[in-house]
C-alpha positions in Angstrom: 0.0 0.0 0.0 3.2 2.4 0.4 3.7 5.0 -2.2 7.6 6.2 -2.4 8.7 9.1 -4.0 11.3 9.0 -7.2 14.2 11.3 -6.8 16.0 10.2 -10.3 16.9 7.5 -9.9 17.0 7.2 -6.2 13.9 5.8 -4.0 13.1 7.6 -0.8 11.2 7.0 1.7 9.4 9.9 3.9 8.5 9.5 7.4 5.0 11.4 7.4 2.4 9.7 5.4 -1.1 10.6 4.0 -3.7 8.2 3.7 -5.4 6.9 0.4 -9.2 5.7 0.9 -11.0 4.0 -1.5 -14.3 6.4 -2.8 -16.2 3.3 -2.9 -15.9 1.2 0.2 -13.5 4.0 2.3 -10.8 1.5 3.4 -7.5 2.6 3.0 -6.1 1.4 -0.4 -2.6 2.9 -0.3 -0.5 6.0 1.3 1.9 9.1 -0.2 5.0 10.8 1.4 4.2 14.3 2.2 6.3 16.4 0.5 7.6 20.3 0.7 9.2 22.8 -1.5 12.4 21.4 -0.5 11.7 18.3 -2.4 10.5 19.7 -5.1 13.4 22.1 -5.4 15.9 18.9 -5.1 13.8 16.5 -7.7 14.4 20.2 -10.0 17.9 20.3 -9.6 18.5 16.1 -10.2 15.8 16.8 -13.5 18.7 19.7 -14.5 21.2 18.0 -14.3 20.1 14.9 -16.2 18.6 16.5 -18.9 22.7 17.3 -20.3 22.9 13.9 -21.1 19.6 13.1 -21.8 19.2 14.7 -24.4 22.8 13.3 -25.9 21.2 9.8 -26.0 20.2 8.1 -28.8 16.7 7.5 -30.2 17.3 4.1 -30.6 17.9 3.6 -26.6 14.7 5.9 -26.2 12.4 3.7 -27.8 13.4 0.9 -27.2 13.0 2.0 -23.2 9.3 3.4 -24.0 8.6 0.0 -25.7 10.4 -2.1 -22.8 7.7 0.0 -20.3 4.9 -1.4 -22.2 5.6 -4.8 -22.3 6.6 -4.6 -18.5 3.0 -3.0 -17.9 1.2 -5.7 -19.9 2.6 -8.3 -18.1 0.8 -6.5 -14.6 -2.3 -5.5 -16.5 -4.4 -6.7 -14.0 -2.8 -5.4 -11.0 -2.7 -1.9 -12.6 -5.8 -2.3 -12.9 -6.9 -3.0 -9.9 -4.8 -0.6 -8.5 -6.5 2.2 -10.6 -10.0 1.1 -9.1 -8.9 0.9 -5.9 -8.1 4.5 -6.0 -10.2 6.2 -7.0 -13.1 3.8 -7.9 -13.0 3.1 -12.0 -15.0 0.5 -12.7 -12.3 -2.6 -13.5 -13.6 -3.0 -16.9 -13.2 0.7 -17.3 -9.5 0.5 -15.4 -8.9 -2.5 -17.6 -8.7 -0.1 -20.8 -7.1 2.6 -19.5 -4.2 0.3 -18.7 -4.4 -1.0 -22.3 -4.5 2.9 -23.7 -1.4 3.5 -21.8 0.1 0.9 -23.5 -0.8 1.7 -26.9 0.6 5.6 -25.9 3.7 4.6 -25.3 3.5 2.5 -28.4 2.8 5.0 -30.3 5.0 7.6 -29.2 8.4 5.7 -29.1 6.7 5.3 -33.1 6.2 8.7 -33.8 9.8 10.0 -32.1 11.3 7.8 -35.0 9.4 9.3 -37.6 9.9 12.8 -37.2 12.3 14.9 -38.8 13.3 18.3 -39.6 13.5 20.2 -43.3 15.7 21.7 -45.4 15.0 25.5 -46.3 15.8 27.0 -49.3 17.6 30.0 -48.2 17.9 31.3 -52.0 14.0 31.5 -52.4 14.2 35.3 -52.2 16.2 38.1 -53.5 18.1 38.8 -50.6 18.4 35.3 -50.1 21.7 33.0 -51.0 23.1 29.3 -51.5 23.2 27.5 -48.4 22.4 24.4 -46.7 20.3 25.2 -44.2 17.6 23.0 -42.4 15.9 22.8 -38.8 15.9 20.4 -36.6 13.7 19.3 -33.1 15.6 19.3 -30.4 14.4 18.3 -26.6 13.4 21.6 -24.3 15.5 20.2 -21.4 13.4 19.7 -18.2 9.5 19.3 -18.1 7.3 19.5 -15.2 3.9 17.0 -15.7 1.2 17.8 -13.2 -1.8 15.0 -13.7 -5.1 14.7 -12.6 -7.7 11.6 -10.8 -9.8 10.9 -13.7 -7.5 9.0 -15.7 -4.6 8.4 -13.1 -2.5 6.3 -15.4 -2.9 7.3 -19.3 -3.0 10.6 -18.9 0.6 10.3 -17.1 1.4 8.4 -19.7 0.2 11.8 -22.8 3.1 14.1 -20.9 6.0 10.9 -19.7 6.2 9.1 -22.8 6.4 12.0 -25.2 8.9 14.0 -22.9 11.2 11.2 -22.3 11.3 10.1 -26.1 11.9 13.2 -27.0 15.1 13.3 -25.1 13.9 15.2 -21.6 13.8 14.8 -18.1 10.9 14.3 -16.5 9.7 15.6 -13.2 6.2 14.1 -11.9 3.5 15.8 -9.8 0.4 13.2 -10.2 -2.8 13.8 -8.2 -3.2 13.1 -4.2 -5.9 10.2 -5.1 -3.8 8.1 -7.4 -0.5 7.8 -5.6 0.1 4.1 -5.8 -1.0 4.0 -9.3 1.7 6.7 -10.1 4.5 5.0 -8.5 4.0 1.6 -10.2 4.5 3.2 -13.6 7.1 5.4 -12.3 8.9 2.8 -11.2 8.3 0.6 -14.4 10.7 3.5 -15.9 13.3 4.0 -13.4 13.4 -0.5 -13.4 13.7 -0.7 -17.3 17.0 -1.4 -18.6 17.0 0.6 -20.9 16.0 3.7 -18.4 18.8 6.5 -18.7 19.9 7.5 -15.3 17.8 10.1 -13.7 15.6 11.2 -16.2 12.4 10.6 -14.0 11.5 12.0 -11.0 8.6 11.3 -9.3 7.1 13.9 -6.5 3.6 13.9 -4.2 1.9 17.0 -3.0 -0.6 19.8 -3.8 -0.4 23.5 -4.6 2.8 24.1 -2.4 4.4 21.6 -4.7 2.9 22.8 -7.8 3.8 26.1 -7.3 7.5 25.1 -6.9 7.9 23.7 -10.2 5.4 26.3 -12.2 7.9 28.9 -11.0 11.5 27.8 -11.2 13.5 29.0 -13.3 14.5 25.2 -14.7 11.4 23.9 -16.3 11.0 25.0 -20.0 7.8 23.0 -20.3 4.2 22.6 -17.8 2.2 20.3 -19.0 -0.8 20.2 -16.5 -4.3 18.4 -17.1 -7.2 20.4 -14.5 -9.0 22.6 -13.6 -9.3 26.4 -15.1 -9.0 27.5 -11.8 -5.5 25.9 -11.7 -5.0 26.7 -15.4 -5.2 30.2 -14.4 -2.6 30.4 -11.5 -0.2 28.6 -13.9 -0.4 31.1 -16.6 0.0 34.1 -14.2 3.0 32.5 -12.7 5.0 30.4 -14.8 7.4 33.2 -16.3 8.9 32.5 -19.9 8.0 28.9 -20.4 6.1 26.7 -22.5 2.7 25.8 -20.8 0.5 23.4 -22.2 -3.1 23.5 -20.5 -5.9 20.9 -20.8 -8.7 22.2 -19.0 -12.3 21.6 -18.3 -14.7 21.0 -20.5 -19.0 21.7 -21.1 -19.3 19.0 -24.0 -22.5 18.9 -26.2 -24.0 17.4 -28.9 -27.5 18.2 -31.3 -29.6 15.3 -32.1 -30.8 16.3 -35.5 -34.4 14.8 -36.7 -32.3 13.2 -39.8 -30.4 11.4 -37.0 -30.3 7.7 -36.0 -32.0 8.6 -33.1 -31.3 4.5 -31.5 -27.7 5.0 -32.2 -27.5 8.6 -31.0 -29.4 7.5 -27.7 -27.3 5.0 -26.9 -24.0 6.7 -27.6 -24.9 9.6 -25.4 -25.9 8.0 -22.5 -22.6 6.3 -23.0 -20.4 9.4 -23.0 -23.0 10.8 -20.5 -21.9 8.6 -17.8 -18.7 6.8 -18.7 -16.4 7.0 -15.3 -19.4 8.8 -13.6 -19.4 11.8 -15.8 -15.7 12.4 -14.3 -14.1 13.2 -18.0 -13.3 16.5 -19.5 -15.5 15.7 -22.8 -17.8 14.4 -20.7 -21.5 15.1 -22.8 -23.4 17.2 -20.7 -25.6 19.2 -22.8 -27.9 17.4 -25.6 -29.4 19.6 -28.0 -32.6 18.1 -29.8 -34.8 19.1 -32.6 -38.1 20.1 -31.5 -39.5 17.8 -34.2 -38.1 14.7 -32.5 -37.6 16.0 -28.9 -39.9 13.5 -26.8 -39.0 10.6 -28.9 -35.3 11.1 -28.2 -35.9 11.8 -24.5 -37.7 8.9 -23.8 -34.7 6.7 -25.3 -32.0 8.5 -24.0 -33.7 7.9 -20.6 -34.3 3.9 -21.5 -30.6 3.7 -22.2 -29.4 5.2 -19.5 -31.9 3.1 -17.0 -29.7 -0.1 -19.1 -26.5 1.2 -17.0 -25.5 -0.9 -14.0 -24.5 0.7 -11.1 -22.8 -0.4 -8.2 -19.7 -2.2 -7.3 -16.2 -0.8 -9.6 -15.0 -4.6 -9.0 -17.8 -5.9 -10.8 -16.8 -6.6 -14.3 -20.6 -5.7 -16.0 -20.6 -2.4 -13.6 -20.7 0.8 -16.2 -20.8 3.5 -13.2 -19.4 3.2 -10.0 -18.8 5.9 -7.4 -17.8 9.5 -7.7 -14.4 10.6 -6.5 -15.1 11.6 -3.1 -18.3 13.0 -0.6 -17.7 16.6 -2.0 -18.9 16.0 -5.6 -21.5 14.2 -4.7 -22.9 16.9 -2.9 -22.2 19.2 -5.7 -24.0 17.3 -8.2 -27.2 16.8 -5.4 -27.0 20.6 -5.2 -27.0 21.4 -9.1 -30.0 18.9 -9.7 -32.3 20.3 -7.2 -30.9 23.8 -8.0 -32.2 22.6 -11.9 -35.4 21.0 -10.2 -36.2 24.2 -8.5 -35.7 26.3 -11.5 -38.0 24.1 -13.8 -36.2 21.4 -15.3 -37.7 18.3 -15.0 -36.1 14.9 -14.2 -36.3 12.0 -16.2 -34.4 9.7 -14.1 -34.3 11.4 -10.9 -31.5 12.3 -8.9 -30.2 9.3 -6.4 -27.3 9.0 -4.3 -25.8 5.7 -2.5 -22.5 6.4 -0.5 -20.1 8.3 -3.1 -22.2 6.3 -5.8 -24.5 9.1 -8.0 -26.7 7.2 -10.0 -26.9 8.5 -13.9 -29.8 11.6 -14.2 -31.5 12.7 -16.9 -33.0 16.0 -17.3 -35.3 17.6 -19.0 -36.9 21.0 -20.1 -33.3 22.5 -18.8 -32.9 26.0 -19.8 -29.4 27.3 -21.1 -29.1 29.4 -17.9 -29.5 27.4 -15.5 -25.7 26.2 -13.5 -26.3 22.4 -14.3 -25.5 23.2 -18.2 -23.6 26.6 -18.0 -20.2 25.1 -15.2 -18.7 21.8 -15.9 -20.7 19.3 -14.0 -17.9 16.4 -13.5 -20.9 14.0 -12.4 -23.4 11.7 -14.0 -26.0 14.3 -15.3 -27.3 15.1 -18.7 -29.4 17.5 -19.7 -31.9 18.1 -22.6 -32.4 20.9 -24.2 -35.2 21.6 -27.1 -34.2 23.3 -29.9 -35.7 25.0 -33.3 -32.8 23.9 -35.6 -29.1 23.3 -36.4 -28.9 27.2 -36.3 -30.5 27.9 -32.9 -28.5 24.6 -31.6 -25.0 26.5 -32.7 -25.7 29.8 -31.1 -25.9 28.0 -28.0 -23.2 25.2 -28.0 -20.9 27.7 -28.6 -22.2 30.2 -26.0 -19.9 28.7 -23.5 -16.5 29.8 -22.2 -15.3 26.0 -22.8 -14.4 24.3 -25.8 -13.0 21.0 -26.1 -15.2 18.8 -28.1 -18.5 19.1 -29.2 -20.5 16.4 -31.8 -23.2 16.4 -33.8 -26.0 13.3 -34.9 -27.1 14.1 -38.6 -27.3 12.3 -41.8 -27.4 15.9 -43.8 -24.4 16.5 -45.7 -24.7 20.5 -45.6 -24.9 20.2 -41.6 -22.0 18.0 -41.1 -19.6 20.8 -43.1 -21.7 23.2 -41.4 -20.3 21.8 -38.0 -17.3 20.8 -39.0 -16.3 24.6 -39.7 -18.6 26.2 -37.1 -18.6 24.9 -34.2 -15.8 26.4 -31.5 -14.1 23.1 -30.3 -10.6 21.7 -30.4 -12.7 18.8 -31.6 -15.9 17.8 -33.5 -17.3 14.3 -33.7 -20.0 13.4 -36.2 -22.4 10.8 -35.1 -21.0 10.0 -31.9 -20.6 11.3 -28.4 -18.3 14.2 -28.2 -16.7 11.8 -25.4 -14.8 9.7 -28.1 -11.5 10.2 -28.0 -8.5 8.6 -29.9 -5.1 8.7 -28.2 -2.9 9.3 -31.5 -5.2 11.9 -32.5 -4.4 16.0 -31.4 -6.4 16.4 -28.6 -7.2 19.7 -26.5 -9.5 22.7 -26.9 -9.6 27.0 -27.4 -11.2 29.4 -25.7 -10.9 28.3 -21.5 -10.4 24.8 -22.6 -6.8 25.2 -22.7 -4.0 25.6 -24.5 -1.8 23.2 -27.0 -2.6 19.9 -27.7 -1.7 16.3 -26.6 -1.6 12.9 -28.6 2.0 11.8 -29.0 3.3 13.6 -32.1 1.2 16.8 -31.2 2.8 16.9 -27.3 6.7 15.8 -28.4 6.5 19.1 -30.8 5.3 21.0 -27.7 8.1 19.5 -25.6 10.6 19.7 -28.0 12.4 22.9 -29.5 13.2 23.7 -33.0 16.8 24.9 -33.9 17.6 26.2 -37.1 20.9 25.8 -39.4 22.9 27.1 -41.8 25.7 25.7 -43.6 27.6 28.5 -46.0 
């Protein structure tokens, strides 16, 4: 159940522990070092020094060390998995995938690392120009600082390590307080490889003390940091001359037009409704329907959603299992009654068991009312009657977020209409704007973020490029 902390190479271990309790049954599942500025300041310094000759190592040793990490994780699959669930409650089916997605990232970025490559510039193009061989070429940024969030405890460590170490940086790690354990295992899969170069990985625990320390030293040149605007905010205030890349919340939606599928669309939505309890960035939370076809929709996204089984995360049919601690719970309680009180009307009423927050449906919901204006983070849906395609885009993309948005329609003319209208980092046609493929570029405008993940999109965030000329 211990949780160590990764200085390089070097495993410590910390006197003064916190405790780790499982959202679902509260027993303590594992524990963290607490750590101060001092240690973040130290895991800085170690990062420093190793990225001289990190970066002087050869691709070959890179990949290989990525791909040695996978095959080291799918042999303890299962215990990741568990581990995950444990945690912070996934549903083991759910935990199951994310463990396979972190392989396939690593996969696929120890690929992509040997692919890319530079250019040569004509420098004689112009005028003023000349003969020359001149090119560019990517070159690492040195140190990067990775600060990860609950949701996806494993994988989405995996989006800011595997890129940043391919790429020929160090590495220094703050992963979220409810995922310790599951950090450390993967760390440690690293630091264990043979292939690992010498402390290019350092893993640290803590919360905004921590943060802080790495945001605003001098030695990062890269944050990468998956949460919340709030958070999102700080960092950009503070960081200083660095590259920050931000992926942020999100306030998904999708429009049910009455040329869509409207089985299909139903039961893709309550899938990306209340996948992981609503606890995903792209998370659909607002469903836009045609008028024409509103009451038929709502009565089948409602069936579909009923179909869900809730309860235990060890059970291998369990879709939803409990949220990530007593806090959000309460939050979501507060934003359905809030809705309730307001007008909206519930088509699978709101029901809590423990930390467990049954999936909600609602109805008549108004655009501003909280439950579809903030980011919700919670099993809860809401419906929302429209006139057309035109009114639904006037109010998708009245929202300060915009990560990914979707639209159900078998018209040709709305599909390009979407495609170039809507203001997402991503649009999904006919499917839940919750579907997400790890080698594709992934992040959003507007308070959605900044820059973009998937593995060749983050290595040319974490990488420099350095231009030459030969005369």
């Amino acid at each position: 159940m211990l949780a160590k902390i990764f200085f390089g190479s070097q495993e410590a271990i910390k006197e003064n522990l916190s405790q780790r309790r499982s959202p679902y049954n509260g027993e303590v599942v594992s524990s963290a070092p607490i750590c101060h500025e001092d240690d973040a300041q130290k895991a800085l310094k170690i990062a420093k020094e190793a990225s001289k000759h990190t970066a002087r190592t050869t691709l070959s040793q890179r990949c290989e060390w990525l791909l040695d990490v996978a095959k080291r994780l799918k042999e303890n699959q299962e215990d990741m998995a568990k581990t995950i669930t444990d945690e912070v409650g996934k549903p083991i089916s759910f935990a199951r995938v994310e463990v396979d997605r972190c392989i396939e990232t690593l996969r696929l970025s120890a690929e992509t690392m040997r692919t890319m490559h530079g250019e040569t510039i004509n420098t004689d193009a112009m005028p003023s120009g000349k003969i020359t061989t001149a090119f560019f070429k990517r070159v690492p940024v040195g140190v990067v600082v990775a600060i990860t969030p609950f949701n996806f405890p494993l994988n989405l460590i995996a989006h800011k390590l595997a890129p940043a170490l391919v790429a020929g940086n160090s590495v220094v790690l703050k992963p979220t307080p409810e995922a310790p354990l599951t950090a450390y295992k993967f760390a440690k899969l690293f630091i264990e490889s043979n292939y690992a170069i010498k402390d290019a990985l350092s893993l640290v625990y803590g919360d905004a003390e921590i943060g802080n320390a790495f945001i605003t030293s001098d030695i990062p040149r890269v944050v990468s940091f998956t949460g919340s605007v709030p958070v999102g905010n700080i960092i950009t205030k503070n960081a200083g001359i660095k590259k920050v890349s931000l992926e942020l919340g999100g306030n998904a939606a999708t429009y049910i037009d009455k040329s869509a599928d409207l089985d299909l669309a139903a039961n893709r939505c309550a899938l990306g409704a209340f996948v992981n309890s609503g606890q995903v960035c792209i998370s659909l939370q607002r469903i836009y329907v045609n008028a024409d076809i509103y009451d038929e929709f709502a009565q089948k996204m409602a069936d579909e959603s009923r179909k869900l089984v809730v309860g235990s995360p060890y059970e291998d049919d369990t879709f939803l299992g409990p949220l990530i601690d007593e806090e959000a719970v309460n939050r979501a309680m507060n934003w359905v009654e809030s809705a309730i009180a307001e007008g909206a009307k519930p088509l699978l009423p709101p029901k809590k068991d423990g930390k467990i927050f049954y999936p909600c449906v609602m109805a008549d919901v108004r655009d501003d009312m909280a439950i579809v204006c903030e980011e919700v983070f919670a099993p809860i849906v809401s419906l929302v009657k429209v006139d057309n395609f035109d009114d639904a885009l006037v109010r998708m993309n009245n929202s300060p977020y915009g990560l990914q948005f979707s639209v159900f329609t078998n018209d040709l003319s709305l599909t390009k209409r979407a495609i170039n209208e809507l203001e997402a980092g991503g649009v999904v046609i006919n499917d839940m704007p919750t579907l997400r493929f790890d080698i594709q570029p992934y992040g959003g405008v507007k308070l959605s973020g900044v820059g973009r993940e998937g593995p060749r999109f983050a290595i040319e965030e974490m990488t420099e490029i350095k231009s030459v000329v030969i005369c």
